[in-house]
SENULUM-757444 format. One line per 3 residues: their letters; for each residue x, y, z of N, C-alpha, C. Coordinates in steps of 0.05 Angstrom, whole numbers, m for minus. Last residue first. Layout:
# residues N
a = X,Y,Z,X,Y,Z,X,Y,Z ~ ...
This chain:
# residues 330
xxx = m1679,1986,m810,m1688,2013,m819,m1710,2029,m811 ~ m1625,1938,m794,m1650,1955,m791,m1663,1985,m796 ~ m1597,1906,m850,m1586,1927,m820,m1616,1930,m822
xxx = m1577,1836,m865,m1594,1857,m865,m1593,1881,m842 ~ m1526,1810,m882,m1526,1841,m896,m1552,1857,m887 ~ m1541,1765,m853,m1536,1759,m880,m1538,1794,m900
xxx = m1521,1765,m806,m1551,1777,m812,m1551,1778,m848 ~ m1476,1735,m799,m1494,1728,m787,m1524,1739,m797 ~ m1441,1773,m839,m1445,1753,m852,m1472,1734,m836
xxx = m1447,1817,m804,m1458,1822,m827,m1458,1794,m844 ~ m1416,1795,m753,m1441,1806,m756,m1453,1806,m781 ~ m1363,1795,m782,m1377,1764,m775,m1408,1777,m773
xxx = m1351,1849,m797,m1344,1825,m815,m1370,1803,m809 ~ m1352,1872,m749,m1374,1877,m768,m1378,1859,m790 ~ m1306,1850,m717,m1334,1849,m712,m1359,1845,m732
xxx = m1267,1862,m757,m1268,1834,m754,m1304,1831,m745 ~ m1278,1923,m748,m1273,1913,m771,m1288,1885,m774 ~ m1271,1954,m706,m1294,1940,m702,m1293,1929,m734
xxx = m1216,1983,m717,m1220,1965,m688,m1243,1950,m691 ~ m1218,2001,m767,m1212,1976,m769,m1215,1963,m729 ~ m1274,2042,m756,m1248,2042,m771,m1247,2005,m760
xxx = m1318,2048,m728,m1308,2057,m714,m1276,2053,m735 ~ m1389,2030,m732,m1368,2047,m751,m1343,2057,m732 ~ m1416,1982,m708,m1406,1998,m707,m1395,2009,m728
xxx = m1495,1946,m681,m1471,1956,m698,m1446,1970,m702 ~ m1528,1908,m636,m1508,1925,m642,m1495,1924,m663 ~ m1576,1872,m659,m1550,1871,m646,m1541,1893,m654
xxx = m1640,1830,m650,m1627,1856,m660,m1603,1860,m644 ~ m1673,1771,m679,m1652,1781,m661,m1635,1806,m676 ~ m1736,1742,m676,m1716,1760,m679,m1700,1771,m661
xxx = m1755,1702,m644,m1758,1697,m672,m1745,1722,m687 ~ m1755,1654,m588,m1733,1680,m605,m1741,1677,m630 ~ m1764,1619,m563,m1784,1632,m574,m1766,1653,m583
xxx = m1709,1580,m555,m1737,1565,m573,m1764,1596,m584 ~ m1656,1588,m547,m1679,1601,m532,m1707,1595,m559 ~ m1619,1586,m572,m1631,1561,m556,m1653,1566,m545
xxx = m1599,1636,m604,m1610,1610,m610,m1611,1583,m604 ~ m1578,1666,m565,m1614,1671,m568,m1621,1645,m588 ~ m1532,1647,m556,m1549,1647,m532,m1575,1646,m544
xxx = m1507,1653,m603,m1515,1619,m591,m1535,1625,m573 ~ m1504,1705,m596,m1516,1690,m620,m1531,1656,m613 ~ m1472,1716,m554,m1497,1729,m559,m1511,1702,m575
xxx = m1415,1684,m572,m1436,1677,m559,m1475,1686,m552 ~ m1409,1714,m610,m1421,1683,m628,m1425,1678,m592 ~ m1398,1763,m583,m1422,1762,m615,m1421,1729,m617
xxx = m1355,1773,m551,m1378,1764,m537,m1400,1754,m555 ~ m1305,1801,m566,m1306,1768,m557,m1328,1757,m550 ~ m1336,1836,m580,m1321,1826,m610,m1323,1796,m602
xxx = m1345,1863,m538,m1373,1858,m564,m1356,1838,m587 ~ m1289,1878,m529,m1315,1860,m511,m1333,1849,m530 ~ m1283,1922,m556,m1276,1896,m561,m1280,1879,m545
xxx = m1319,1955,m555,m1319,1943,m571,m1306,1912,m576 ~ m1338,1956,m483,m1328,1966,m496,m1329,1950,m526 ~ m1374,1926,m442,m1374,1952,m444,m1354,1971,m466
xxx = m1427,1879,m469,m1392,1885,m450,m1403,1923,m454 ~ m1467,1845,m491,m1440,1844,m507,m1409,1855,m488 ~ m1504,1821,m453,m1489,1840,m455,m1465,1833,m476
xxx = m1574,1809,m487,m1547,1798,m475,m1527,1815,m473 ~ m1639,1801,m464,m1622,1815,m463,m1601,1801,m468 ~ m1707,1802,m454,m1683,1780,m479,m1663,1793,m487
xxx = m1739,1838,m438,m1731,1812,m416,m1714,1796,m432 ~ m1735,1901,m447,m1734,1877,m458,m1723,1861,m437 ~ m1727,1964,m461,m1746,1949,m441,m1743,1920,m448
xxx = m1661,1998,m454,m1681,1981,m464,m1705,1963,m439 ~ m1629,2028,m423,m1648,2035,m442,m1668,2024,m449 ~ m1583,1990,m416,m1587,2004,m397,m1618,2021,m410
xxx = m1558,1972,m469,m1583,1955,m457,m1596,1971,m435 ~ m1523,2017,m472,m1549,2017,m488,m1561,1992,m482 ~ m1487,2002,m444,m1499,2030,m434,m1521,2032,m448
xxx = m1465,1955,m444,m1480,1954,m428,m1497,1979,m427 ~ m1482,1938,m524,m1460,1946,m504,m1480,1948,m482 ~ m1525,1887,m541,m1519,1907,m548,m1495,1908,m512
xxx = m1576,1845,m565,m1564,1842,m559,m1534,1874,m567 ~ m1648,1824,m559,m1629,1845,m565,m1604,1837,m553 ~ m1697,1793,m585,m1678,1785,m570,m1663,1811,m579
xxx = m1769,1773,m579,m1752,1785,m598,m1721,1785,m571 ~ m1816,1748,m560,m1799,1732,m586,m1778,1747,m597 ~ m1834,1787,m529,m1824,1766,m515,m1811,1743,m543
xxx = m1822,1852,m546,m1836,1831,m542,m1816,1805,m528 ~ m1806,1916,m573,m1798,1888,m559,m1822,1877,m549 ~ m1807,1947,m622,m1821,1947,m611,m1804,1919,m595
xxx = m1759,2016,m642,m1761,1973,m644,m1786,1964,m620 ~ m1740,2055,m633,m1756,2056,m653,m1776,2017,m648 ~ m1693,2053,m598,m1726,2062,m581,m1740,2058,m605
xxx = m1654,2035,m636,m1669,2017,m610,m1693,2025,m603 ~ m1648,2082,m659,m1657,2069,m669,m1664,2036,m658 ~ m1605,2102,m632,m1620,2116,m625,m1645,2102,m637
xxx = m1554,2078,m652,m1562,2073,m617,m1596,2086,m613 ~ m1552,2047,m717,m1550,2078,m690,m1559,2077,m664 ~ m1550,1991,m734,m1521,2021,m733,m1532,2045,m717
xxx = m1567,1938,m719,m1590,1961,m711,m1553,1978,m709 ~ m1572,1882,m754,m1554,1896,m747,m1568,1919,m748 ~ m1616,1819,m744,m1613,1862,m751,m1592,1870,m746
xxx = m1622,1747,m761,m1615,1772,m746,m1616,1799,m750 ~ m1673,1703,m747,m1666,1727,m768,m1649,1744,m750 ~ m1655,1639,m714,m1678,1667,m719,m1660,1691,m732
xxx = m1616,1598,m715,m1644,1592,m726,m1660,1625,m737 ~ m1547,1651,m724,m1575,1628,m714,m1591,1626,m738 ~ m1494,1640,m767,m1529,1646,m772,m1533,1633,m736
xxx = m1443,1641,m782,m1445,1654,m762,m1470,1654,m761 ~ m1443,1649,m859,m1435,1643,m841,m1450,1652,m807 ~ m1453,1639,m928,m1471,1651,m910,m1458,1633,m873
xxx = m1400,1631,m964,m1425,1621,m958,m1431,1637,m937 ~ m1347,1651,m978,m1368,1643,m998,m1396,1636,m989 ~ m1314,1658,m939,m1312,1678,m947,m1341,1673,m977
xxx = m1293,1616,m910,m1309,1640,m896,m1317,1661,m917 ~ m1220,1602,m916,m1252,1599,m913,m1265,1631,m894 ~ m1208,1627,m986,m1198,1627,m948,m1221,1621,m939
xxx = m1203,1625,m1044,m1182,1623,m1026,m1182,1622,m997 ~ m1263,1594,m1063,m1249,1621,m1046,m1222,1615,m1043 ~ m1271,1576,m1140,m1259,1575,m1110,m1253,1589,m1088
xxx = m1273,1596,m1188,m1301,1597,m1174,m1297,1579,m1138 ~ m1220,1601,m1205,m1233,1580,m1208,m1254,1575,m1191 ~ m1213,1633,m1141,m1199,1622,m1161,m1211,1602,m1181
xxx = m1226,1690,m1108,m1234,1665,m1124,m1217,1662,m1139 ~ m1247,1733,m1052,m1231,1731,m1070,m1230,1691,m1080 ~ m1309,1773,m1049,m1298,1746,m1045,m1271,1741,m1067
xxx = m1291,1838,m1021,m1303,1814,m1034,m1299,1789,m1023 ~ m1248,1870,m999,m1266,1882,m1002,m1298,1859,m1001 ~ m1191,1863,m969,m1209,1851,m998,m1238,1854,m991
xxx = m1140,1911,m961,m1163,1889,m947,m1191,1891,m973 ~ m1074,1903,m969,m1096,1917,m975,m1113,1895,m967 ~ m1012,1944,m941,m1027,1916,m939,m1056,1931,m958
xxx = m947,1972,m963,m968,1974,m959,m989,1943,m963 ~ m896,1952,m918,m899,1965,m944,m931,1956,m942 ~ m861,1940,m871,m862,1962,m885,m864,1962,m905
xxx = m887,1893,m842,m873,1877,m872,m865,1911,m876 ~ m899,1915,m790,m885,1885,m792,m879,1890,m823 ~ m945,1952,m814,m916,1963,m807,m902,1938,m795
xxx = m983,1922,m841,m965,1929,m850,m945,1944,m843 ~ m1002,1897,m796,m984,1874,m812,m973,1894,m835 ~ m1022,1933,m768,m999,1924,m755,m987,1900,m772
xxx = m1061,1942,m813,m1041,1964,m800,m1022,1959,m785 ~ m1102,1906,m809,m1083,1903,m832,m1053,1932,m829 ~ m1093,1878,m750,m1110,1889,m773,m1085,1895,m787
xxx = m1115,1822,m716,m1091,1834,m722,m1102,1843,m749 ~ m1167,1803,m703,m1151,1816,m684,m1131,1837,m684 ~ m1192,1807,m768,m1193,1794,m737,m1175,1812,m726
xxx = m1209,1795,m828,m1197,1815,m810,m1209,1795,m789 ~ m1195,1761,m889,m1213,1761,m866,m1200,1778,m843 ~ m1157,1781,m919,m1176,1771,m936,m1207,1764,m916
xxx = m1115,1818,m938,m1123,1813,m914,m1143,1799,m931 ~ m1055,1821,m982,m1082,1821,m973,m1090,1814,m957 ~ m990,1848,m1008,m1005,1827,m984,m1037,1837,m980
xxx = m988,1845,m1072,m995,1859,m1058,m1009,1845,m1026 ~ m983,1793,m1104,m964,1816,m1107,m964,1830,m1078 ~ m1000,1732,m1070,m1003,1750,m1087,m985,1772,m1089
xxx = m1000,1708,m1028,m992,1692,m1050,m991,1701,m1071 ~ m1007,1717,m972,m978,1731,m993,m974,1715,m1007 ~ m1061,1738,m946,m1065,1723,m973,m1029,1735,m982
xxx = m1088,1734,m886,m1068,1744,m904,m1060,1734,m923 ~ m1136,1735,m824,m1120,1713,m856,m1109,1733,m878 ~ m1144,1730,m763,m1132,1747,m792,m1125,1738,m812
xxx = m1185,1679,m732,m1163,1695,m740,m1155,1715,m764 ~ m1250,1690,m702,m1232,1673,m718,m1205,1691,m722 ~ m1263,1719,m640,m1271,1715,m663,m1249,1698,m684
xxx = m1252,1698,m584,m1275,1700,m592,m1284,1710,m627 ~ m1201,1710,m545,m1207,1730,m565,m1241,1727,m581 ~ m1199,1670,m511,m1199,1693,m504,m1206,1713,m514
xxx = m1252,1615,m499,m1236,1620,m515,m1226,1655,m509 ~ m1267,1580,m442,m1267,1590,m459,m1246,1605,m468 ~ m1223,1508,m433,m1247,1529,m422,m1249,1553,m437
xxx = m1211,1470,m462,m1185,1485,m445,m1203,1512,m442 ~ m1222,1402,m480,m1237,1426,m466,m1201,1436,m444 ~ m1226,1380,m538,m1196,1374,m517,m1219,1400,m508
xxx = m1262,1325,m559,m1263,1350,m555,m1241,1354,m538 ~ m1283,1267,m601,m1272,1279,m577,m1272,1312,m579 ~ m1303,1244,m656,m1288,1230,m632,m1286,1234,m604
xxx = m1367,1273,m675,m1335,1265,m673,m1325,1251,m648 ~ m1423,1258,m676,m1409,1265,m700,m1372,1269,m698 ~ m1436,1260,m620,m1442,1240,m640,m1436,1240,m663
xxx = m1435,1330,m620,m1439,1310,m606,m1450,1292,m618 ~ m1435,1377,m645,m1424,1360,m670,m1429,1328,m644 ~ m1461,1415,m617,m1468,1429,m647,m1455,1392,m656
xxx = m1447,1415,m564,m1476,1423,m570,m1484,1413,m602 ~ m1399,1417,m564,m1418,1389,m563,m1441,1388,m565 ~ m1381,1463,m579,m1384,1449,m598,m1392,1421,m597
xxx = m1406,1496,m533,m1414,1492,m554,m1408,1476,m579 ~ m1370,1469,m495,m1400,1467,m491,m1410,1472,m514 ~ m1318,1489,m501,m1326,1461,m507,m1359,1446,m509
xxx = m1329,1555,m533,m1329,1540,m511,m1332,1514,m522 ~ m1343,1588,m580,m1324,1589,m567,m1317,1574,m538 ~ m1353,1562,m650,m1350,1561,m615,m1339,1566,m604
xxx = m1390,1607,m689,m1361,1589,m682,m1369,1588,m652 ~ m1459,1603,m712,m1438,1623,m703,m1416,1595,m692 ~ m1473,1554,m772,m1475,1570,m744,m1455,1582,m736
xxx = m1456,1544,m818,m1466,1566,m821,m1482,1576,m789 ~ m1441,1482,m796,m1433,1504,m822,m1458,1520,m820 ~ m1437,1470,m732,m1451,1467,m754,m1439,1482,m777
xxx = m1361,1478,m712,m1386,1485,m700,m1398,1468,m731 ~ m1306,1493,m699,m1316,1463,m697,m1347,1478,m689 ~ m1268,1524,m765,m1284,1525,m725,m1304,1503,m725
xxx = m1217,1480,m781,m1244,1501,m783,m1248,1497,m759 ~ m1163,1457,m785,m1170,1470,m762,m1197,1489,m770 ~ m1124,1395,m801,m1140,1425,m813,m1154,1428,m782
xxx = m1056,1395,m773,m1083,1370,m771,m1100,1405,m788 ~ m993,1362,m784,m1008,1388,m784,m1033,1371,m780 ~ m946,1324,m741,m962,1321,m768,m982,1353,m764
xxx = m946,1295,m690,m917,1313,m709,m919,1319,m748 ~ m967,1289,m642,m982,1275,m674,m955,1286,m691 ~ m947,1327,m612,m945,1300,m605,m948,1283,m630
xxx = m959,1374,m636,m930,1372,m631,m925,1333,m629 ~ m1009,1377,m634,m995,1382,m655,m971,1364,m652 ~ m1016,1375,m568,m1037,1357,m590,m1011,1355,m613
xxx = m993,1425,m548,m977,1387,m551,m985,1371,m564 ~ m1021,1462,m573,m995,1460,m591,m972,1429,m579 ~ m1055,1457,m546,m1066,1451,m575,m1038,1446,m586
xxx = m1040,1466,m498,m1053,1443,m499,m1058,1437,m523 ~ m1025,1522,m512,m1017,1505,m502,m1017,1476,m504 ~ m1040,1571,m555,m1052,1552,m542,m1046,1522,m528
xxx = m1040,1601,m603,m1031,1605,m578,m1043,1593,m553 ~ m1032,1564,m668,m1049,1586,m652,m1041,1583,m624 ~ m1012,1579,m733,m1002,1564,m707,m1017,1580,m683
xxx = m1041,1558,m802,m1039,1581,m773,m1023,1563,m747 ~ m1048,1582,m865,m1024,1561,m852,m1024,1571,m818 ~ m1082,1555,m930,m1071,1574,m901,m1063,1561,m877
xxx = m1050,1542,m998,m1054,1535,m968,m1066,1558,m944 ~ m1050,1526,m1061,m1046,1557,m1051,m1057,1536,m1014 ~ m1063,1519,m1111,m1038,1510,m1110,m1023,1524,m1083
xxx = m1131,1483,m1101,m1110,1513,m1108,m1083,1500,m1112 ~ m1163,1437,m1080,m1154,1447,m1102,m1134,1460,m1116 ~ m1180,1458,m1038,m1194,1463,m1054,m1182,1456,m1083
xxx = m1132,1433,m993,m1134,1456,m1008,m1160,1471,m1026 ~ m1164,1391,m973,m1145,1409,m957,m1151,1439,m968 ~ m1172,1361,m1011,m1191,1363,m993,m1192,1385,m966
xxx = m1122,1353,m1035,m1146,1366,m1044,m1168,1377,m1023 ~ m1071,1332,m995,m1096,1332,m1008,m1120,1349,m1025 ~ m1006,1361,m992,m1031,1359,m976,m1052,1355,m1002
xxx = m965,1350,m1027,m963,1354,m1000,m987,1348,m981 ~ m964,1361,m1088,m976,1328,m1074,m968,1329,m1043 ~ m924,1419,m1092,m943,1394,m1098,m949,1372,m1089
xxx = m919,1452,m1026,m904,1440,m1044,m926,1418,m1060 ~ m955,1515,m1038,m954,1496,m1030,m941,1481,m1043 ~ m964,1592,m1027,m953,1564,m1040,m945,1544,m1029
xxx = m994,1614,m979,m975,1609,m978,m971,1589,m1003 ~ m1029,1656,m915,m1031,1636,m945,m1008,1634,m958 ~ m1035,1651,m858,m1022,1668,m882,m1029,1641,m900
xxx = m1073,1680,m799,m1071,1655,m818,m1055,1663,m839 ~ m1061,1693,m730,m1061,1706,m759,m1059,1680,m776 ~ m1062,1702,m668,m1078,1691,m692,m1080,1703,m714
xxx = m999,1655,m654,m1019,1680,m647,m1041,1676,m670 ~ m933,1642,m635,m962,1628,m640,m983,1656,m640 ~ m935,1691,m693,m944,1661,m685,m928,1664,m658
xxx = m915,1750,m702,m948,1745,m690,m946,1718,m684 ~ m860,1751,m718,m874,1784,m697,m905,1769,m693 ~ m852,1706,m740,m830,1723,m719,m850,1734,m706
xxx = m889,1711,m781,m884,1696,m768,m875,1704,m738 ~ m874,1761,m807,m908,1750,m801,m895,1736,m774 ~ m829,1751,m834,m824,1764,m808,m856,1769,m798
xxx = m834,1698,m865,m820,1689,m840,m826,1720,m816 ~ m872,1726,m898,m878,1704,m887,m861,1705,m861 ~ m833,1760,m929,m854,1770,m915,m863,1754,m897
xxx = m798,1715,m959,m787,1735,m921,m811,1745,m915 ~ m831,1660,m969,m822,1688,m977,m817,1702,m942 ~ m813,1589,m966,m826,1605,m947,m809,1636,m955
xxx = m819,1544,m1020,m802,1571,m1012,m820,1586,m985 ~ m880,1519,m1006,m855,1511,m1035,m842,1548,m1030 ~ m893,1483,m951,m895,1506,m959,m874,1507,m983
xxx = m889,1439,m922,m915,1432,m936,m909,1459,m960 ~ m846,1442,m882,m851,1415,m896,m871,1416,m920 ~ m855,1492,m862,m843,1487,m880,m830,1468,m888
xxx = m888,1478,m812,m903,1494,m844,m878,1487,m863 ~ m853,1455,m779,m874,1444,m791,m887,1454,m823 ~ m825,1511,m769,m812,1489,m778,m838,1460,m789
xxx = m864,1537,m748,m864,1547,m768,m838,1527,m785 ~ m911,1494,m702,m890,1513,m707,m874,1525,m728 ~ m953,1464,m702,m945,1464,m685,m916,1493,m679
xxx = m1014,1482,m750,m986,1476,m741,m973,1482,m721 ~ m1067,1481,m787,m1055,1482,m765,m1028,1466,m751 ~ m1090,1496,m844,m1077,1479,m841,m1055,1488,m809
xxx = m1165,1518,m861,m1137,1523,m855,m1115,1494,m840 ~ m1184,1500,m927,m1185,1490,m897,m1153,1500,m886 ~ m1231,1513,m975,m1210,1505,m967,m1214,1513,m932
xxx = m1295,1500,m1006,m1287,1516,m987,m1260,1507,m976 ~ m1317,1457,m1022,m1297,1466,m1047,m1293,1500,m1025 ~ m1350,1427,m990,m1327,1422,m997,m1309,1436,m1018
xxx = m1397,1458,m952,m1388,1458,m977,m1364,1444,m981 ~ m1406,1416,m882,m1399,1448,m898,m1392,1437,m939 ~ m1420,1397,m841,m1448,1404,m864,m1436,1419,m882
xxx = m1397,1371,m810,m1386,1403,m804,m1424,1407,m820 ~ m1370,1323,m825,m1396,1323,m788,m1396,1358,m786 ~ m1357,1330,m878,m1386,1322,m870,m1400,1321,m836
xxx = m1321,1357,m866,m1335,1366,m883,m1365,1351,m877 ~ m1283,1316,m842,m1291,1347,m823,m1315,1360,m843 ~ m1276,1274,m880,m1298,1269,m850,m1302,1300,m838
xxx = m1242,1297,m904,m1268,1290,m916,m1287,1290,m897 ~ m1203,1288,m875,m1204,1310,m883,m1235,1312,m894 ~ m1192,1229,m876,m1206,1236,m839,m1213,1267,m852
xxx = m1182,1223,m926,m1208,1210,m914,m1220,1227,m892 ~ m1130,1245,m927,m1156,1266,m948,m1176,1246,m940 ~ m1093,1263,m887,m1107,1239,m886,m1139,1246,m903
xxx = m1059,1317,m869,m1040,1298,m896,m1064,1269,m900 ~ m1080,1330,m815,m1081,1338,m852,m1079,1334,m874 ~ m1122,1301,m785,m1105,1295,m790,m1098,1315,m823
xxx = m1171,1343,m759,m1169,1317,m761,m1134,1319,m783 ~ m1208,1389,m715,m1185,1379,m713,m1180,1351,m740 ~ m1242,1444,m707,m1245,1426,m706,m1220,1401,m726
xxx = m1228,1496,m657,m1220,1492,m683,m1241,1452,m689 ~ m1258,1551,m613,m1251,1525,m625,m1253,1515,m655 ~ m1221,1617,m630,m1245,1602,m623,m1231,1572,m634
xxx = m1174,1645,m612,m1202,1650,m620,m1232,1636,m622 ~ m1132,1600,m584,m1143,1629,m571,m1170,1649,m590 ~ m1160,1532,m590,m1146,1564,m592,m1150,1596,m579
xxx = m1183,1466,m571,m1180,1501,m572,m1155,1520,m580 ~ m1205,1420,m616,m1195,1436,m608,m1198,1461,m600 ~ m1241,1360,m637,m1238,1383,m628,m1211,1401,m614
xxx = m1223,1311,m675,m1222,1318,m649,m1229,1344,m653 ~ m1238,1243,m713,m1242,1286,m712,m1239,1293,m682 ~ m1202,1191,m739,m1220,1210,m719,m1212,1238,m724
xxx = m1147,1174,m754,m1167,1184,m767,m1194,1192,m764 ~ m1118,1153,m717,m1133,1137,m732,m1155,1143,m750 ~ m1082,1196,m708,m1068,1180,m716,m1088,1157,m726
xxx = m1130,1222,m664,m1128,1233,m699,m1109,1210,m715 ~ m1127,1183,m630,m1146,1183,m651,m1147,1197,m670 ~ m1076,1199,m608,m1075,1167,m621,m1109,1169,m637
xxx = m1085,1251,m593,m1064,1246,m611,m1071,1219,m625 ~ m1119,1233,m551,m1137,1245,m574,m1108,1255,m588 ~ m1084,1214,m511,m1110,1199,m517,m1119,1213,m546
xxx = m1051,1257,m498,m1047,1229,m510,m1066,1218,m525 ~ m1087,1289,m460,m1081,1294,m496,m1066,1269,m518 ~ m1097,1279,m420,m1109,1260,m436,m1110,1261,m467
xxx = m1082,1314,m383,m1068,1296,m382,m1076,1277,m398 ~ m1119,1371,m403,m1095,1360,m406,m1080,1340,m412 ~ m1181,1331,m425,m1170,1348,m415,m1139,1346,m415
xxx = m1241,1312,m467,m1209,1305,m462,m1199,1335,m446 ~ m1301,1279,m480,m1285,1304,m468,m1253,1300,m463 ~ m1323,1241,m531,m1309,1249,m506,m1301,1271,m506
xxx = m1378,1219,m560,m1358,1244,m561,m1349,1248,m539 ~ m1388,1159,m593,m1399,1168,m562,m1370,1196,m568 ~ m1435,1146,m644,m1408,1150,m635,m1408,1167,m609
């Protein structure tokens, strides 16, 4: 299958192939989504297999505008609508009861339960808008490689495995979205990103809580991301927590660091990447780091910055620790 590039004036073009049940790519302002029809549990099936991913992992369900969601959604709760109001288009995902036989299985996992995002993105929201249908939206990368944040990477990762790619050049924020579980008593965060659980709880005034785990239903996650080993290169990664614990690390030519600019400033190493100069630089910069040292054929370890800083390096530490599968350096 030959994978086109699609730009603006050719979003037509990749409306009429989701309408045939092709996989398109997409961008958002976190990272690229990978695209196919939502209500089409075949073309839904197809994102699972050019992805490699588990199927009993649910799929967020991307929408053009919160009149869309509430074709699929059984009562939209006020918490919901003032989410809405104060963050879409933007990146927050909410979870949401679903009307029965609305969306597939393949969609849901199953649940009785959806996540529902509209992301800030122009070109993504005529895609939507034009198809007048939701399409699921995982990050269009391998399953269990870091997300893409450029068109370059996800041709890297699914070329010959989907239809197309809409390229709207890199992504701004760089890590996936906030997902919020109000399907429950108590609003939950269930994946942190951008928008932490402190500005969603002075939007709802009343208290948010962030899930510690994996939250399950019937040995099901509720949100993706949250059950399998995510964000991997090929080579082992370290989360290295004290700055001072760099000079401990022997470098070589198979090993790869990746850290703020004042602590590469330090280091002897020809396998550098700048994460930036501040955290949240490092936030938009970690799945590229990641991609970077895993092309690089003699990388056989990769050490990265860590932080403790409260919920600003939250989302960061999230994806980091699922990349190094929990291992920090000692």
């Amino acid at each position: 299958m030959e994978t086109k590039i699609f730009n603006k004036k050719q979003i037509p073009e990749a409306v009429e192939l989701l309408k045939k049940g092709e996989l398109v790519a997409f961008p958002t302002e976190t990272v690229y989504g990978l695209g196919a029809l939502a209500t089409n549990e075949k073309s839904v099936k197809g994102v699972y297999a050019a992805k490699g991913r588990p199927s009993d992992n649910p799929l967020i369900v991307t929408v053009a505008d919160e009149k869309m969601m509430e074709e699929y959604v059984n009562n939209v709760p006020e918490r919901a609508k003032k989410l809405i109001k104060h963050f879409w288009p933007g990146p927050l995902t909410i979870i949401l009861f679903v009307k029965e036989g609305t969306l597939p299985d393949a969609v849901t996992g199953g649940l009785p339960t959806a996540a529902f995002r509209c992301p800030n993105d122009e070109m993504t929201h005529e895609l939507i808008s034009r198809l007048g249908k939701p399409i699921v939206g995982p990050s269009a990368n391998t399953s269990t490689k870091p997300s893409p944040t450029t068109a370059e990477h996800v041709y890297h990762d699914l070329k010959g495995k989907i239809a197309g790619i809409i390229d709207n050049g890199p992504t701004e924020i760089g890590l996936e979205s906030t997902i919020v579980d109000l399907s429950v008593e108590t609003p939950t965060v269930l994946r942190p990103g951008e928008i932490t659980p402190e500005e969603i709880s002075s939007v709802l005034g009343e208290k948010v809580l962030m899930n510690k785990g994996t939250t399950q239903t019937k040995g099901i996650p509720k949100a993706p991301g949250m059950k399998y080993r995510h964000y991997a290169p090929s080579a082992p990664v370290f989360i290295v927590d004290k700055e001072e614990d760099f000079k401990k690390i022997k470098w070589d030519d198979e090993t790869g660091v990746a850290a703020l600019d004042e602590v590469l400033e330090n280091i002897d190493s020809s396998n550098k990447f700048s994460l930036g100069k501040t955290i949240d630089k490092a936030a938009h910069n970690l799945f590229g780091a990641l991609r970077y040292f895993d092309s690089e054929d003699n990388i056989k370890r990769i050490y990265v910055q860590g932080f403790d800083h409260g919920t600003i390096s939250a989302a960061y530490m999230n994806r980091l620790n699922k990349a190094a599968a929990g291992h920090h350096f000692k």
